[in-house]
Each structure stands twice: as structure tokens, then as C-alpha cells.
N, C-alpha and C positions, 0 to 999 in steps of 0.2 A: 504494500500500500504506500502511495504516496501523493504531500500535493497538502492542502491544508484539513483535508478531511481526517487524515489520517486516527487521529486523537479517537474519532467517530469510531471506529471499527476496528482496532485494539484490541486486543484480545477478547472476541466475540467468534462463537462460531458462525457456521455460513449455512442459507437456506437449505431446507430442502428440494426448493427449487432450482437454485445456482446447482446443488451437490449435482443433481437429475443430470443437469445441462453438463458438469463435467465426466459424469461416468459414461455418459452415451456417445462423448467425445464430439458433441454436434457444438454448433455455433447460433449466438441467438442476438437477434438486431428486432428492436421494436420497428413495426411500422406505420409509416406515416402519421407519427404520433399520436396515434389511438392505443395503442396496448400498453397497459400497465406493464412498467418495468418485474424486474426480476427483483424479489427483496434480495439483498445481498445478504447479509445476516438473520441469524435466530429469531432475534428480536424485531427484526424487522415488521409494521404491520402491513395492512394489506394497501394503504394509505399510500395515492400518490407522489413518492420525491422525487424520481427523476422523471425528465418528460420523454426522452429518447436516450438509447441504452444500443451498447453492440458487447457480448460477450462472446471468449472464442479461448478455447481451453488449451494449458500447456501441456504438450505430451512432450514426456522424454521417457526413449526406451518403450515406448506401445505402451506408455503407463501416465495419468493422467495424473501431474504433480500441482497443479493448481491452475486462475484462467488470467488473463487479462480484461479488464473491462473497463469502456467508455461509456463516459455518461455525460449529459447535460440535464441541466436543471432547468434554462430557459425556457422557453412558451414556443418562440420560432425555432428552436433550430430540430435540423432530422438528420439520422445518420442516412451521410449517401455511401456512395461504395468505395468511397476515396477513404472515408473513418474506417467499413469494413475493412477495408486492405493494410492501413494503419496498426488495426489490432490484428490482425491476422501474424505481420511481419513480425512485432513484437511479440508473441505469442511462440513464435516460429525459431525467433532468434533464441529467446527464453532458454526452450526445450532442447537445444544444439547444443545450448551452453552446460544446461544440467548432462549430457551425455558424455563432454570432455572428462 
């Protein structure tokens, strides 16, 4: 985690819905800013924070060691495929690194 939130999610665990999204090893990008983000955390409720969201899981070694995820809180923005690709790379790099 990083960035000012961090403090925020600190030693918390993580949804069951994020966990879902990294065991099945898929990627998830809200769209058109209609879909309720993903809670990141336990404690998360079900309650609007972010308004568009791209998550995209780190694999190293075919084993899914945590994800990277973008988020916006604003009202206009939406991830396009330049954000997907963004997290994708990081995600990508991540997982290369854990296998050194």
C-alpha cells in the first residue's frame, strides 16, 4: 500500500470479494461508473468510496501473492484501458520480481 491512504488499511485484512478476485487470478475494472467498487478490506461496508476501480492480481510462480489496485474517488473520472494497462504492467512487473 501506498500514497496517503495508506494509514487507512494497515493492518486490516482484505474482502472476500478482493480475496475471490485474486484466487480466480481474473482482473476487475468497474464500468462506466455504475458498479460498486470492490471493498478492499474486512471492514469495508457495502457503502460507496471509490467511484471507479481497476484491480489485477500479482502472480508469481502460478501463485497469486497479492493484487495491485487503482482507484479514484472523483465523480468524473473512469478507468479506460490506458489505467487497465497501467495496472496490468505493474502487476506484471511485481510478480517477475517476486520470482528473482
Amino acid at each position: 500500500m501506498s500514497g496517503g491512504s495508506k494509514k487507512e488499511f494497515l493492518e486490516q485484512g482484505i474482502s472476500e470479494e478482493l480475496e475471490k478476485i485474486m484466487e480466480d487470478k481474473e482482473k476487475y475494472t468497474s464500468k462506466e461508473n455504475n458498479d460498486i467498487a470492490v471493498p478492499i478490506t474486512k471492514n469495508d461496508n457495502k457503502e460507496r468510496r471509490f467511484n471507479s476501480q481497476v484491480v489485477y492480481p500479482i502472480i508469481s510462480d502460478g501463485d497469486t501473492i497479492g493484487s495491485v489496485i487503482l482507484w479514484a474517488k472523483d465523480k468524473g473520472t473512469k478507468m479506460t484501458e490506458v489505467e487497465q494497462k497501467v495496472v496490468q504492467s505493474a502487476a506484471s512487473f511485481l510478480g517477475s520480481q517476486m520470482e528473482i
